[in-house]
Structure formats: C-alpha cells, structure tokens
One Martini backbone bead per residue (centre of mass of N, CA, C, O) as a GRO file, in nm:
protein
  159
    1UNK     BB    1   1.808  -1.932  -0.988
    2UNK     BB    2   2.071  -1.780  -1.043
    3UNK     BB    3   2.424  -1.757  -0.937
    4UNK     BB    4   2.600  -1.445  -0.978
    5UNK     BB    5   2.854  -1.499  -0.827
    6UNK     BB    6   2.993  -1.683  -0.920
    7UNK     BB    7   3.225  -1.635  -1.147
    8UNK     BB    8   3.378  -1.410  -0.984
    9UNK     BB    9   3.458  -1.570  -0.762
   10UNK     BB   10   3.620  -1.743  -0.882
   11UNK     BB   11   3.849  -1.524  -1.019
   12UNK     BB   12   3.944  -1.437  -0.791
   13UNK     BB   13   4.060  -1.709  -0.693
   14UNK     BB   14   4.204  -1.846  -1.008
   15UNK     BB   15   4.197  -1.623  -1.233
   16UNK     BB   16   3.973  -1.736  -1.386
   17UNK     BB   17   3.745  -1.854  -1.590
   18UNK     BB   18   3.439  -1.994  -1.612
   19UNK     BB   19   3.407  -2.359  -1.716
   20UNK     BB   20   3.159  -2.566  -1.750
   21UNK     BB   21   3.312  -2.811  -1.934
   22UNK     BB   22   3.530  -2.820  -1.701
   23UNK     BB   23   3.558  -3.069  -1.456
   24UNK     BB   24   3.716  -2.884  -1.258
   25UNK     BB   25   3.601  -2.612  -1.221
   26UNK     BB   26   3.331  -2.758  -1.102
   27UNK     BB   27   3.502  -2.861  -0.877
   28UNK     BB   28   3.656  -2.593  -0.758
   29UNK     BB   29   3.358  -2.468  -0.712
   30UNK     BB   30   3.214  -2.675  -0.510
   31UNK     BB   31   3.444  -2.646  -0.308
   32UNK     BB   32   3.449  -2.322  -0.258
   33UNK     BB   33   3.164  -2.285  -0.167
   34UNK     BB   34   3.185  -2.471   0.067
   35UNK     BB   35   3.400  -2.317   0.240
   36UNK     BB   36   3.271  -2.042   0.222
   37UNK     BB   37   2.999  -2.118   0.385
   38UNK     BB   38   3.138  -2.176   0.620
   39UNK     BB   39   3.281  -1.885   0.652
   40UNK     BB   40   3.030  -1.687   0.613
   41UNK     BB   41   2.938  -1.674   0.316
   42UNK     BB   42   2.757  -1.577   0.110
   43UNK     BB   43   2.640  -1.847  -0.164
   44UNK     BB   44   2.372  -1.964  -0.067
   45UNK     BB   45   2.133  -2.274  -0.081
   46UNK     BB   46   2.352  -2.544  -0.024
   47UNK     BB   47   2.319  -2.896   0.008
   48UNK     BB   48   2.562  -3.128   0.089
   49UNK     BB   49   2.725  -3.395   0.006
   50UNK     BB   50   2.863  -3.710  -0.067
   51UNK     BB   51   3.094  -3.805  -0.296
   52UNK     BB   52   3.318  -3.906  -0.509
   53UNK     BB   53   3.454  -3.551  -0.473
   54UNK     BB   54   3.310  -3.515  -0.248
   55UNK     BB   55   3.160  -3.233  -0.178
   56UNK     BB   56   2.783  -3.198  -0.304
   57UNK     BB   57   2.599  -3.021  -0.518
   58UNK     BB   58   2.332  -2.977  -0.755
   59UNK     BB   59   2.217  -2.703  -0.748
   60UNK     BB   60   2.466  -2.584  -0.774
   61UNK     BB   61   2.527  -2.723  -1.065
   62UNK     BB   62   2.282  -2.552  -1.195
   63UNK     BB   63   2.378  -2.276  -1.128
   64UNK     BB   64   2.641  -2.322  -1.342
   65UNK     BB   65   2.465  -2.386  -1.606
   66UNK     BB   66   2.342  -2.101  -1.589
   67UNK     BB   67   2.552  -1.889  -1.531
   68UNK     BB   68   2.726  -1.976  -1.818
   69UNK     BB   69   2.468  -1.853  -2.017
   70UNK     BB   70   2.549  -1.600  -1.895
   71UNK     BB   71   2.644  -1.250  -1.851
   72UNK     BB   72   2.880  -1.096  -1.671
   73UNK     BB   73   2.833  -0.973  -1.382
   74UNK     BB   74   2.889  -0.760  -1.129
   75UNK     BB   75   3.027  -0.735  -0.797
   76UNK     BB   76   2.931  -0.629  -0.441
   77UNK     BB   77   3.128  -0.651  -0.192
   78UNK     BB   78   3.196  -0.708   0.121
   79UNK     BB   79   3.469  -0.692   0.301
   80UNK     BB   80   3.482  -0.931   0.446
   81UNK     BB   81   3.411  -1.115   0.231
   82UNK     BB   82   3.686  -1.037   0.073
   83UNK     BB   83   3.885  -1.167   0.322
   84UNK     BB   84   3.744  -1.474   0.244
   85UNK     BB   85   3.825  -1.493   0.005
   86UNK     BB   86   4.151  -1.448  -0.019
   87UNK     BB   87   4.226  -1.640   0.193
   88UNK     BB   88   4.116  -1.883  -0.008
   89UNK     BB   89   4.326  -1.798  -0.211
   90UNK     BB   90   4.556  -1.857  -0.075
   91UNK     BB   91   4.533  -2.169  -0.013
   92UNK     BB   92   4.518  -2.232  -0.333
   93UNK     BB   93   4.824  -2.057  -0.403
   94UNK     BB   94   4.994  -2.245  -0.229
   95UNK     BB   95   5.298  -2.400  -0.243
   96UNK     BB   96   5.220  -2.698  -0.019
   97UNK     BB   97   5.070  -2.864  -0.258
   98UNK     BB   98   5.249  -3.002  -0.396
   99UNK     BB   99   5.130  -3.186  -0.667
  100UNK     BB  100   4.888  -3.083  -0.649
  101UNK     BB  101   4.668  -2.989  -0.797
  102UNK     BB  102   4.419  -2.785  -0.779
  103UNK     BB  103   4.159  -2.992  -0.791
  104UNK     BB  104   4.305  -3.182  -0.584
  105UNK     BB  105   4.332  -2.954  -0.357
  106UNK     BB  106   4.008  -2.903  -0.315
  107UNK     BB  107   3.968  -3.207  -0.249
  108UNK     BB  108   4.108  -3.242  -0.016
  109UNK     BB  109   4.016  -3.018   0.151
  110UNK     BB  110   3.660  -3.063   0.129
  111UNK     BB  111   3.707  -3.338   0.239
  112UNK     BB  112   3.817  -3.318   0.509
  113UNK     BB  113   3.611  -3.123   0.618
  114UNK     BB  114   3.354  -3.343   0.554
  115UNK     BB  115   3.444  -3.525   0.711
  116UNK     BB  116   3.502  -3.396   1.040
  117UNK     BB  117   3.191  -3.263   1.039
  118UNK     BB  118   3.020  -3.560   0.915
  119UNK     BB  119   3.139  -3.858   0.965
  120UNK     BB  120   3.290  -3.844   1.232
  121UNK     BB  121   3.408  -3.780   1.508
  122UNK     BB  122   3.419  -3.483   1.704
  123UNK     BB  123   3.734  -3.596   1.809
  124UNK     BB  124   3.884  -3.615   1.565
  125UNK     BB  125   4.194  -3.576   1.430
  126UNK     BB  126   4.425  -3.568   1.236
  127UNK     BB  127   4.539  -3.875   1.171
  128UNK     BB  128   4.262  -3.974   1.116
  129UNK     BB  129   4.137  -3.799   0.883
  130UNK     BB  130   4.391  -3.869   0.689
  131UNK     BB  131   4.328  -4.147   0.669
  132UNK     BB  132   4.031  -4.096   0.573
  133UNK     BB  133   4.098  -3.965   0.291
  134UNK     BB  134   4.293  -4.200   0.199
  135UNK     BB  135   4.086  -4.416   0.209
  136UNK     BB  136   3.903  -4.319  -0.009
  137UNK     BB  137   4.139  -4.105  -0.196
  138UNK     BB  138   4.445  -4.270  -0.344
  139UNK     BB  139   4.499  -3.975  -0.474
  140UNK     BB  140   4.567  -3.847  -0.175
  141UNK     BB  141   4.920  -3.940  -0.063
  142UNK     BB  142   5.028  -3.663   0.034
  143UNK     BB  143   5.067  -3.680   0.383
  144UNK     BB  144   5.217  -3.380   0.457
  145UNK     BB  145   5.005  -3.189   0.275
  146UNK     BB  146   4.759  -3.299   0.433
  147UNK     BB  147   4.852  -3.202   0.669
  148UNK     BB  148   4.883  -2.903   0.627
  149UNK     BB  149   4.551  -2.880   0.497
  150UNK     BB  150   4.463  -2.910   0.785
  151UNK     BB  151   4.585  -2.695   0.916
  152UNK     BB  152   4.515  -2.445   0.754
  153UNK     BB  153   4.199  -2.509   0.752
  154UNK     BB  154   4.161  -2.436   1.068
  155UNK     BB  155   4.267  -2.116   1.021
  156UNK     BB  156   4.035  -2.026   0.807
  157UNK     BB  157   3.772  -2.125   0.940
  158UNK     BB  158   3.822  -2.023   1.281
  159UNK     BB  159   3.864  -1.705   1.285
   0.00000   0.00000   0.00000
C-alpha cells in the first residue's frame, strides 16, 4: 500500500510538487524519508542501503511510484512532527549549501549520515566522515561545505 504522507511532505520541505519521473525529486525524497525516520517521524518501515547516491529504500522507491499515480490527499501531522520537519526544511533551504544543488545537498547530508551511522567506527570524527563522504562520492568536493552538513546535520537530528 502506499504511502499517503509522501507527496504532501515532500511539498512542506521543497515547496514544490513531487514529480516522480524526475530523478532528483525521487532522490530528495529517498534523502528526506531517510532523515526523517532518523529524526523519529513516523514515515513508513522503510529499510535503507547503501547505493549509488547514497541510502536508498526500494520499498521507498515503489511506494513513491504508487503514490504518484494516485490524487493528492491532506494529512493532519502532530505538531512534534511538523517541527521536525521545519527543522528539515531549514537545513534543506540552508543558504550555506555552497553551490551544490538541492539533490546533491540532501546526497550529501544523508549520505554522511549513512556512512558515520553505518559504515564507519562508531567514534570516527567529523574530518574521518568528511574525507570518506568525498572519497566515495567526488562530486561532493566542497569541503567547507560538506563540515558545515557535518555540524548542522549532528544539531537537528540529536536534539
């Protein structure tokens, strides 16, 4: 079954419709779910990999498939959740994203997430994370940046 909340959730954080044939779209959804869930919304029971661009649900990825085929229906959010998603939206609309895109904004904080929660030793640092974030993905190169995602990503999801 899908999942009702998509759609409008997407919309809250990026002001925009979800457009499910445009592979940025599919990827700041798979991103923002994944923080989300992180954050303790209530998004589904979605199980994260590692992939190409970072953590990917497949799950996700059919129910944003089903759910775009579907009218767009309202969704009444606890307030809790409507401030972790602000909070979401904040970072998401952050003007210290330097020059990276949306997509590649939200590829870079959900993968740096992925790797420091998942891949690596559970003390590595902010400069271990950073340097395996650009190691893997080196389109992700603007090393200020990518601490800045660091530091702001650590304030909003352990609050």
């Amino acid at each position: 079954m899908a999942n009702r909340y998509l759609r409008p959730i997407y919309k809250m954080l990026y002001d925009q419709d979800f457009e499910y044939t445009d592979f940025d779209n599919r990827m700041q959804m798979q991103k923002a779910v994944y923080l989300l869930l992180d954050m303790g919304v209530p998004m589904g029971d979605y199980g994260f990999r590692w992939y190409k661009h970072g953590p990917y649900s497949q799950e996700l990825h059919e129910d944003m498939f089903q759910e775009n085929i579907r009218p767009e229906r309202p969704i009444q959010l606890h307030q809790e959740f409507e401030e972790k998603i602000a909070k979401l939206r904040g970072l998401i609309h952050d003007p210290k994203k330097g020059d990276y895109s949306t997509a590649n904004w939200m590829e870079c904080l959900a993968s740096m997430h992925y790797l420091k929660e998942h891949k690596m030793d559970f003390d590595a640092d902010r400069e271990a994370v950073v340097a395996e974030l650009e190691r893997r993905k080196p389109h992700l190169n603007q090393r200020d940046v990518n601490e800045y995602a660091y530091d702001r990503l650590g304030g909003i999801l352990h609050e």
